[in-house]
C-alpha positions in Angstrom: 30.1 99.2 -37.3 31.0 96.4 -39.5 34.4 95.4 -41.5 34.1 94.5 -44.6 37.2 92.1 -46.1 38.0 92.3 -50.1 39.3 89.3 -51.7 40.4 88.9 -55.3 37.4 86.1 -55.0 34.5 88.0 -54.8 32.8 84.1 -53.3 35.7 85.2 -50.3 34.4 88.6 -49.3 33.3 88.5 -46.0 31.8 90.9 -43.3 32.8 91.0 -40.0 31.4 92.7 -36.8 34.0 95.0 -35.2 34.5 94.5 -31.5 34.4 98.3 -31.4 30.3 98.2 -32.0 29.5 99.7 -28.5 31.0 103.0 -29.6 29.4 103.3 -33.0 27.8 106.8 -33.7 24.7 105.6 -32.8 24.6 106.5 -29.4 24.8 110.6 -30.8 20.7 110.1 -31.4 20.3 109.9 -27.8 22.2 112.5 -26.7 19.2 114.9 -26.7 15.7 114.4 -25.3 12.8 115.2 -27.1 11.9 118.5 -25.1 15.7 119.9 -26.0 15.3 119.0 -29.4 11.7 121.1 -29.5 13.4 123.6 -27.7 16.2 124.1 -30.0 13.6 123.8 -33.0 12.2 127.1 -31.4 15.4 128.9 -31.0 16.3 128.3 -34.4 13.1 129.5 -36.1 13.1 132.8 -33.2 17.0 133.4 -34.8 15.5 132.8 -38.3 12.6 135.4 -38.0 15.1 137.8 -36.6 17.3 137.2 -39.5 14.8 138.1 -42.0 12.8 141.0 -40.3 10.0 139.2 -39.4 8.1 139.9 -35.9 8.7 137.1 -33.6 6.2 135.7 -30.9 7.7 137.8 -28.4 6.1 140.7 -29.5 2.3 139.5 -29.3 1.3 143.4 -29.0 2.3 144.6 -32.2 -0.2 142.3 -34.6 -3.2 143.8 -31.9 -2.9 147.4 -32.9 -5.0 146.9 -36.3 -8.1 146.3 -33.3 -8.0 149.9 -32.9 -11.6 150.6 -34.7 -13.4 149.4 -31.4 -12.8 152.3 -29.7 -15.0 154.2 -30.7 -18.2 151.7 -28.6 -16.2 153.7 -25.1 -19.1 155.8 -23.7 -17.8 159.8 -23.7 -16.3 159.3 -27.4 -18.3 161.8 -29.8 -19.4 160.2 -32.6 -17.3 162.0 -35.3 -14.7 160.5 -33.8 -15.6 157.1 -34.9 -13.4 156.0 -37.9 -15.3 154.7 -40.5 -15.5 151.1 -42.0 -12.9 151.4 -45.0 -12.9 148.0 -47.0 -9.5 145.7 -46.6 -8.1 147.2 -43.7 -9.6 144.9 -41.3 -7.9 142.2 -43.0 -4.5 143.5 -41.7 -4.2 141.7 -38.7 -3.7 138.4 -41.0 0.0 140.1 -41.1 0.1 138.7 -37.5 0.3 135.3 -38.8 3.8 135.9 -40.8 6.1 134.1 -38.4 4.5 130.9 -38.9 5.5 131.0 -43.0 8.8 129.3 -42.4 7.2 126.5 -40.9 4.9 126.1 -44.6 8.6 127.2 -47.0 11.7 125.8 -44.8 10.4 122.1 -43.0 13.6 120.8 -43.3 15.3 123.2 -41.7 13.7 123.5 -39.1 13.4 119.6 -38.6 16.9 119.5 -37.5 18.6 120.3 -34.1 20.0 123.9 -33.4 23.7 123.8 -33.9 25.8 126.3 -31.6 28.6 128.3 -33.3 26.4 129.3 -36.2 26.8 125.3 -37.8 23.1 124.7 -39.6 22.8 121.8 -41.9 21.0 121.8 -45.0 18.8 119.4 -46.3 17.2 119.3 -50.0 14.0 116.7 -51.4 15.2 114.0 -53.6 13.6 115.6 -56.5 16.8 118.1 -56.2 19.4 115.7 -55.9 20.8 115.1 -59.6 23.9 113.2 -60.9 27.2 115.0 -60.2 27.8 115.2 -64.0 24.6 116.7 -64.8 23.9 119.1 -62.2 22.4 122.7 -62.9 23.4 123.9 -59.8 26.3 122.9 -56.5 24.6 120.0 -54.6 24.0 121.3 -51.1 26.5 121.6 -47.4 25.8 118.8 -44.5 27.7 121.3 -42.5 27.8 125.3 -42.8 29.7 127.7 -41.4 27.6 130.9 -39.3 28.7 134.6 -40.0 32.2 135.6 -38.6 30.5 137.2 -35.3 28.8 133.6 -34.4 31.8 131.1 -34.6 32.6 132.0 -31.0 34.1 128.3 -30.3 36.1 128.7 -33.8 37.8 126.0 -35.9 37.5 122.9 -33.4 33.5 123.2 -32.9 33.2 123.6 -36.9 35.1 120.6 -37.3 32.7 118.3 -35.0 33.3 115.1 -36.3 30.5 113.1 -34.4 27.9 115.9 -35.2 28.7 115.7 -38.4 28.7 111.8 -39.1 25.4 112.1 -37.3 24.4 115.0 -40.0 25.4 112.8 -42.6 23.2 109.8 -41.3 20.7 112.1 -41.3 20.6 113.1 -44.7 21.2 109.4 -45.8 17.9 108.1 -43.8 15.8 111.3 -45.2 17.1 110.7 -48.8 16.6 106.9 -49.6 14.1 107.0 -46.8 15.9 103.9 -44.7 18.3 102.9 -41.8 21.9 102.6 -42.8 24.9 100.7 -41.2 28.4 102.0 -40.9 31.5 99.7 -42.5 34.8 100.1 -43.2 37.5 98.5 -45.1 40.5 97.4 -43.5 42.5 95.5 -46.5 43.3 98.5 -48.4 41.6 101.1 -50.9 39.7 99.4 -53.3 36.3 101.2 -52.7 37.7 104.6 -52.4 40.0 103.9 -55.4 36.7 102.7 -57.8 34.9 105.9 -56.4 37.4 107.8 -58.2 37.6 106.2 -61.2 33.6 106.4 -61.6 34.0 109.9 -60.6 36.3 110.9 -63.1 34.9 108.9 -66.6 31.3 110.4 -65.1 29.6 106.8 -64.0 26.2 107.6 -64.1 25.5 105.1 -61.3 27.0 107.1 -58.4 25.3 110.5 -57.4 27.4 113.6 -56.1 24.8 114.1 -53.1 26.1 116.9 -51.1 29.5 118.5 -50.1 30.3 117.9 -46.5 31.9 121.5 -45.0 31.4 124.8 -47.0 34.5 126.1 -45.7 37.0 123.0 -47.3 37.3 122.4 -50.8 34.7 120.1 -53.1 36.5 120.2 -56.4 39.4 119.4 -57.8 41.0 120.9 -61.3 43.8 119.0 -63.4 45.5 119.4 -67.1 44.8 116.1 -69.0 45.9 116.6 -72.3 43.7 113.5 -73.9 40.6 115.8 -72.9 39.1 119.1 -75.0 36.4 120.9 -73.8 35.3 125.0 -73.9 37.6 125.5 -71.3 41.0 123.6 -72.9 42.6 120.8 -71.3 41.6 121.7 -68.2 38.6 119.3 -66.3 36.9 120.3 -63.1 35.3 117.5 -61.1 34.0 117.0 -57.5 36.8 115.8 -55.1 36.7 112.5 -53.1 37.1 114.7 -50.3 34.7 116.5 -48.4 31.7 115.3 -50.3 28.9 112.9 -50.4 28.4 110.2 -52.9 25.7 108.0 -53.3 24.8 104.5 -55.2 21.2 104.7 -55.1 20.9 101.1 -56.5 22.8 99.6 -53.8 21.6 101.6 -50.9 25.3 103.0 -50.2 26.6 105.9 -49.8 30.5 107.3 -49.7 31.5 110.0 -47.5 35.3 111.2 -46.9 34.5 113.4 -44.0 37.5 116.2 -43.3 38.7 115.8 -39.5 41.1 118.2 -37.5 44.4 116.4 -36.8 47.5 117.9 -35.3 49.6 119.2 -38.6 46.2 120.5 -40.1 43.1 118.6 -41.6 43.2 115.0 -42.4 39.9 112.5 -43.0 38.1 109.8 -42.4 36.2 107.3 -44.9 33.1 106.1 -43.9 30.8 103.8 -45.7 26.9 103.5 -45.2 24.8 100.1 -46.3 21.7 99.1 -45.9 22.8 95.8 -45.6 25.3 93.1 -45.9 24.1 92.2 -48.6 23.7 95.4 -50.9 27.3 95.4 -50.0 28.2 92.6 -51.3 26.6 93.2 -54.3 28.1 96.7 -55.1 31.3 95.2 -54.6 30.8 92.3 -57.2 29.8 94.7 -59.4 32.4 97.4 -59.3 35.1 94.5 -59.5 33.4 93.4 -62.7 33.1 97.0 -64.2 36.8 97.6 -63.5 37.9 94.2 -64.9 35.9 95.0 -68.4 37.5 98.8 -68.5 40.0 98.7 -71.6 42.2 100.6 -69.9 45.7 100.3 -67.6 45.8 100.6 -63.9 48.8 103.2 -63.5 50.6 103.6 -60.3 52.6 106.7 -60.0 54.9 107.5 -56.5 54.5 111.1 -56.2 55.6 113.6 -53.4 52.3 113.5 -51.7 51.8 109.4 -52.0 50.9 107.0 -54.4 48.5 108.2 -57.5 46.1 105.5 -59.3 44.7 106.7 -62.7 43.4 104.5 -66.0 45.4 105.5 -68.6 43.4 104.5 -71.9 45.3 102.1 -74.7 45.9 104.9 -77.0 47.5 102.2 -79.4 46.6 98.2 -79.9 49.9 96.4 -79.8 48.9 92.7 -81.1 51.4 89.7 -80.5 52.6 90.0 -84.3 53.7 94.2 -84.1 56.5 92.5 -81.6 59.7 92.1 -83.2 62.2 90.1 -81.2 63.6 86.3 -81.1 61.4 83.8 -81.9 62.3 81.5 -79.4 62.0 84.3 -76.6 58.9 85.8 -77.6 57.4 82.0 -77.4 58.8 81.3 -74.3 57.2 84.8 -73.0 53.6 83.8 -74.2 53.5 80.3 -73.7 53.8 81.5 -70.0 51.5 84.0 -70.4 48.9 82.0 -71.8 49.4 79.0 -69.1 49.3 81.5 -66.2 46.0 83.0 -67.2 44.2 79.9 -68.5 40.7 79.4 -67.2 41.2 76.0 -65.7 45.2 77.0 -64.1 45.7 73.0 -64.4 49.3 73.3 -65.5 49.8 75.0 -61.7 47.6 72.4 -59.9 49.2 69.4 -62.0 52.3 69.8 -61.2 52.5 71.9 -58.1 53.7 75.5 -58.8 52.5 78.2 -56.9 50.0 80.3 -58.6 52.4 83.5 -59.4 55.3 84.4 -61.6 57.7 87.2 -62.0 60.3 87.9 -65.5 62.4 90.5 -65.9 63.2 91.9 -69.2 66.5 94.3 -69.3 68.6 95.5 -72.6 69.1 98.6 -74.0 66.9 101.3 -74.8 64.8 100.8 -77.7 64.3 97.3 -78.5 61.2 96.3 -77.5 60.8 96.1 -74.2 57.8 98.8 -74.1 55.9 97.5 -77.1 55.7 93.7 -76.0 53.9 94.9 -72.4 51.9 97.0 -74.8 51.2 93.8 -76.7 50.5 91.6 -73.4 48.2 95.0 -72.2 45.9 93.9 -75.3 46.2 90.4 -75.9 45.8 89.5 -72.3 42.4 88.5 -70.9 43.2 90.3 -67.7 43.8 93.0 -65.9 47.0 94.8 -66.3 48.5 97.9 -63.9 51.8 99.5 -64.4 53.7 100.7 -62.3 56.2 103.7 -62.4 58.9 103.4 -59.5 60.3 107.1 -58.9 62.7 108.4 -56.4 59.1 109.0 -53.8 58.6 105.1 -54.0 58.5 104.1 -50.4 57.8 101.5 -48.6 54.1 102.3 -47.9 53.4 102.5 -51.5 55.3 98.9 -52.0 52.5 97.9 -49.7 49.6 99.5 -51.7 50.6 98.4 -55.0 50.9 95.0 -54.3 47.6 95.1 -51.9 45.7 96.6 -55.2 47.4 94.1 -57.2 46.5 90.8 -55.0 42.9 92.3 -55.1 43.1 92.7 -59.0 44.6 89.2 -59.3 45.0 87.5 -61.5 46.3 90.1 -63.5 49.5 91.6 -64.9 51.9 94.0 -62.8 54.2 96.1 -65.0 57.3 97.5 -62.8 59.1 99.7 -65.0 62.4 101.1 -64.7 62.7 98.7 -61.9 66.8 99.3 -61.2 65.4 102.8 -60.2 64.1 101.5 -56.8 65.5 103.7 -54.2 68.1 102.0 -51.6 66.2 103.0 -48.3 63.1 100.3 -49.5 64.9 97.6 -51.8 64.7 95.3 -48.6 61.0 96.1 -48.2 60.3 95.4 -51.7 62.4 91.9 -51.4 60.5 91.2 -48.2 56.7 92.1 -50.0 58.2 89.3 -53.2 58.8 86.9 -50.5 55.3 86.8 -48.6 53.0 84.0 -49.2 50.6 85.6 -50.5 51.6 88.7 -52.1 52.3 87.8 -55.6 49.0 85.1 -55.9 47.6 85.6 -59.0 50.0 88.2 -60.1 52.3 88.1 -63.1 54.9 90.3 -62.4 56.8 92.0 -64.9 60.1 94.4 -64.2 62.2 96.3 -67.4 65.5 98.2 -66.5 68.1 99.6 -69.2 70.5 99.2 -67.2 70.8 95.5 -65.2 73.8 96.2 -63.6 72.2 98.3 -61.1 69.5 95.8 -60.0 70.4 94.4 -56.7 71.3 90.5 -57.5 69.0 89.7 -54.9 66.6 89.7 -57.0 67.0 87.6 -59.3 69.5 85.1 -57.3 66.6 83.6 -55.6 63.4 81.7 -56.4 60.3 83.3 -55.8 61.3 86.5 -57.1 61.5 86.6 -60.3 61.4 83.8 -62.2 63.1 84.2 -65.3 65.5 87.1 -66.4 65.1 87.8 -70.3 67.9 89.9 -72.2 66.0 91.8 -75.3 69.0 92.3 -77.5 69.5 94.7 -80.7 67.6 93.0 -83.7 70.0 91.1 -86.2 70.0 91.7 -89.8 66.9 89.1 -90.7 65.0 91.0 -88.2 65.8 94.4 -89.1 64.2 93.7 -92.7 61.6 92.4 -91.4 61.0 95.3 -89.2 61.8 97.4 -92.3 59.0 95.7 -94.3 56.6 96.0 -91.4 57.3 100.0 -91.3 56.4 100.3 -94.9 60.0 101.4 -96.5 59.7 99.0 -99.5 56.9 101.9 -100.5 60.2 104.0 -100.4 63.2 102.4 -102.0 63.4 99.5 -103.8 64.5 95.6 -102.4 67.6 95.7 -103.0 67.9 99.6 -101.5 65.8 97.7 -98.5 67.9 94.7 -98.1 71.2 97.2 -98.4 69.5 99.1 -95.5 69.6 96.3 -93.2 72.6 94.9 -93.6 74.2 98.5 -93.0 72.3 99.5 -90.0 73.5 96.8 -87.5 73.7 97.8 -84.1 70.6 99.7 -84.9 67.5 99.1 -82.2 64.1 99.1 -83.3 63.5 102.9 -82.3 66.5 103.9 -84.4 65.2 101.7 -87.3 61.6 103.7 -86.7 63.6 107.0 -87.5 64.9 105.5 -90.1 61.6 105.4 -91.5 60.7 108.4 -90.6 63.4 110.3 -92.0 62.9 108.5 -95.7 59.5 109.7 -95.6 60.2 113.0 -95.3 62.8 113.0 -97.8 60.5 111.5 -100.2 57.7 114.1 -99.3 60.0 116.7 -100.0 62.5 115.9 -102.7 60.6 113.1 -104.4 63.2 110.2 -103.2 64.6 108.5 -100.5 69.1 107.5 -100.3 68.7 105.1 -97.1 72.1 105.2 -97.5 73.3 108.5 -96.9 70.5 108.6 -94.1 72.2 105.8 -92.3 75.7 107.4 -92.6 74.4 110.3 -91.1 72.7 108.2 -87.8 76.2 106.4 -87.7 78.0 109.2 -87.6 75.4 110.9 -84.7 75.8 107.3 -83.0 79.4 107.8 -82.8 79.3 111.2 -81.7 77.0 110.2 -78.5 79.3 107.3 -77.7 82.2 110.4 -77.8 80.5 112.9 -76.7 82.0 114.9 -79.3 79.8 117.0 -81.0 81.6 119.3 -83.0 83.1 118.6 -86.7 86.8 118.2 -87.2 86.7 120.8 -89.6 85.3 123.4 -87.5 86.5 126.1 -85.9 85.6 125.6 -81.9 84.7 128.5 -80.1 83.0 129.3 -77.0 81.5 132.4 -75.4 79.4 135.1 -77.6 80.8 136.9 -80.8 
């Protein structure tokens, strides 16, 4: 078995042997002779026959009896006894010859070793194996289950994790008709996680083979709402798990093979090459592919672990749709820009480490969102976002940033970052620290609310960097965010100017409702008062800073009339 090591240089990806080589799965080939394995092949094709009703080669008497016609040639027989010729019937004892038809219909079946417990494997020609997203029919089982009365070993023999690597090798050297190595990655997820992603836009590079066990799930079902087909928002696709993918062009194969652990069934990921370097080669190339996807990287803590996706820019955000200081927004980009220049000479010049970390907090509303939207676009790099939720632990600290030194240079998003829960804010101040786990990232966090970030982060270099406050637009640049909207189509400039000098403490979200609201009004009732509109938002304003919702005039009651 070899190791294979990711680095966000694909010229640094190495391959290592494992010291573990001597108990590679290649010693289960030897484990039977030749005579057991021609043994077995005849007990499997005697259990066949009897399956399907044919005679087996126990029974040679049987196919003898159409020989019956010679009788007659014994001396004391009268000759009216003697059946006549009747055309055809001496070709019955052909029927004899039935058992050997599997042999001619099923050679691939009965290739393989008899499996006790009622396990067979089947095997399909290449002409059968199709592309996951157009298949006719379900790709075939490396493993099946026998009938209820054969499992006599139950749940622990199914499960036979070295007979069933060795199935899978099988398969593998019958299909692309080679010898393949075993690797595994020992950096983090970056093959498994690419896998998915060609899985789910439907790659048509990768090849659902075959489904691993017929008794554990292949497919997986989720809502997406961005999707419509005949069946809704609903999209069915083959799971990582417990199936068999193959990259025909590279010679490797993917295979997350189910295994029996104590609290119920867990898995194993194993990856078959030809060589090191078809290996290599895939993996320059995925990196590539995923680097030229227009899409996000989104990280999402869940209950059961960490979820990646690519979420698609549903909206291009350019540097001029952000509305905020001047002299902030430049200072913002000109970092940008710097940090991802091709030639990083400002960084080797004057000695900075390659990495960099801002955080942007202020109230709800003003910006924040749209300028990583804008920086998601502009940016000639990879950018992932991450979502930290009460789940975030400090395993998925680990993963994201893992990804995200793989990914570099690029852009991490941490959003809502004051949300980080108390039992892994050390953790996550230990990860900013390392050496290397921010090289090549520029790091990004947002929180509404600063006074619950931990001033550790921020009190110490390395962290992050710069701390940003994105305050409420003043009255110059709430016009101009009026103008950009489109309300001049509304009101006149003077009604426009008016507007903007009225709304102050307004953020840009409340000034897009603004907008919203005049529209309406002039769909409806042929103009738009700005003014009465923005009475009405102050007074809803100062009912949420209250909380008093009801009128003075009104009579207060509660319970049901």
């Amino acid at each position: 078995m070899k190791v294979i090591k990711i680095d966000s240089n694909p010229e640094n990806n190495r391959i290592r042997e494992d010291g573990m080589d001597t108990m590679t799965r290649e010693n289960t080939k030897d484990t039977m002779t030749r005579e057991n394995r021609m043994d077995d092949r005849m007990k499997s094709k005697v259990e066949m026959n009897q399956l399907v009703g044919i005679p087996t080669t126990d029974q040679p008497d049987q196919p003898d009896l159409p020989d019956q016609p010679d009788l007659p040639d014994q001396p004391g027989q009268p000759d009216q006894l003697a059946l006549p010729d009747q055309p055809d019937q001496p070709d019955l004892p052909d029927l004899a010859d039935q058992p050997d038809l599997p042999d001619q219909h099923q050679p691939d079946l009965y290739a393989l070793p008899h499996l006790d417990a009622g396990l067979q494997v089947d095997f399909v020609s290449e002409a059968d194996i199709k592309p996951f997203a157009a298949a006719a029919s379900a790709p075939p089982f490396i493993v099946r289950g026998g009938e209820a009365g054969d499992r006599v070993q139950g749940e622990r023999h199914y499960f036979d994790y070295i007979e069933a690597v060795q199935r899978i090798r099988d398969y593998l050297e019958r299909r692309l008709g080679s010898g393949l190595r075993l690797y595994y990655q020992d950096d983090g997820n970056e093959i498994w996680n690419g896998l998915e992603e060609d899985v789910n836009r439907g790659y048509e590079g990768v090849e659902h083979a075959a489904g691993l066990y017929d008794l554990v799930e292949t497919n997986v079902f989720q809502y997406d709402a961005d999707t419509t087909t005949e069946h809704g928002a609903y999209t069915i696709r083959p799971a990582i798990r417990n199936n068999l993918f193959i990259y025909p062009r590279h010679w490797i194969a993917l295979a997350r093979v189910p295994k029996l652990v104590q609290h119920g069934i867990g898995f194993e990921d194993l990856i078959f090459c030809e060589s090191d370097e078809c290996l290599m080669d895939f993996l320059a190339e995925m990196r590539e592919r995923q680097l030229s996807d227009p899409t996000v990287k989104v990280f999402t803590d869940t209950r059961d672990g960490l979820e990646h996706s690519r979420e698609p820019i549903s909206q291009v955000v350019s540097r001029d749709d952000v509305f905020m200081e001047d002299e902030l927004k430049t200072q913002i980009y000109r970092s940008l820009d710097e940090f991802f220049s091709k030639d990083r000479s400002f960084f080797q010049t004057y000695g900075i480490p390659y990495k960099r970390g801002i955080l942007l907090y202020g109230k709800p509303g003003n910006g924040k969102t749209t300028l990583v939207k804008s920086i998601s676009t502009s940016t000639k790099a990879p950018v992932a976002y991450w979502q930290i939720t009460e789940y975030t632990s400090s395993g998925s600290i680990q993963e994201v940033f893992a990804a995200a030194t793989q990914m570099a240079p690029m852009v991490l998003v941490i959003e809502d970052i004051d949300s980080m829960p108390e039992s892994c804010r050390s953790y996550f101040l230990n990860t900013l620290d390392g050496a290397t786990s921010k090289e090549g990232v520029y790091l990004i966090g947002t929180t509404n609310y600063p006074e619950k970030i931990d001033p550790a982060l921020i009190n110490r270099a390395g962290r992050f960097d710069r701390a940003y406050e994105v305050k409420p637009p003043d009255a110059a640049l709430r016009l101009s965010y009026m103008k950009y909207k489109g309300l001049p189509r509304l009101a006149d400039e003077a009604a426009v100017e008016r507007a903007a000098r009225n709304s102050e403490g307004f953020s840009l979200a409340q000034l897009g409702e603004l907008y919203a609201s005049a529209a309406l009004q002039m769909h409806y009732e042929g103009k738009a008062d700005l003014d009465s509109l923005i009475a009405e938002m102050k007074a809803d304003r100062s009912k949420e800073r209250s909380n008093d919702w009801m009128s003075a005039d009104q009579t207060r009651k509660v319970g049901f009339a």
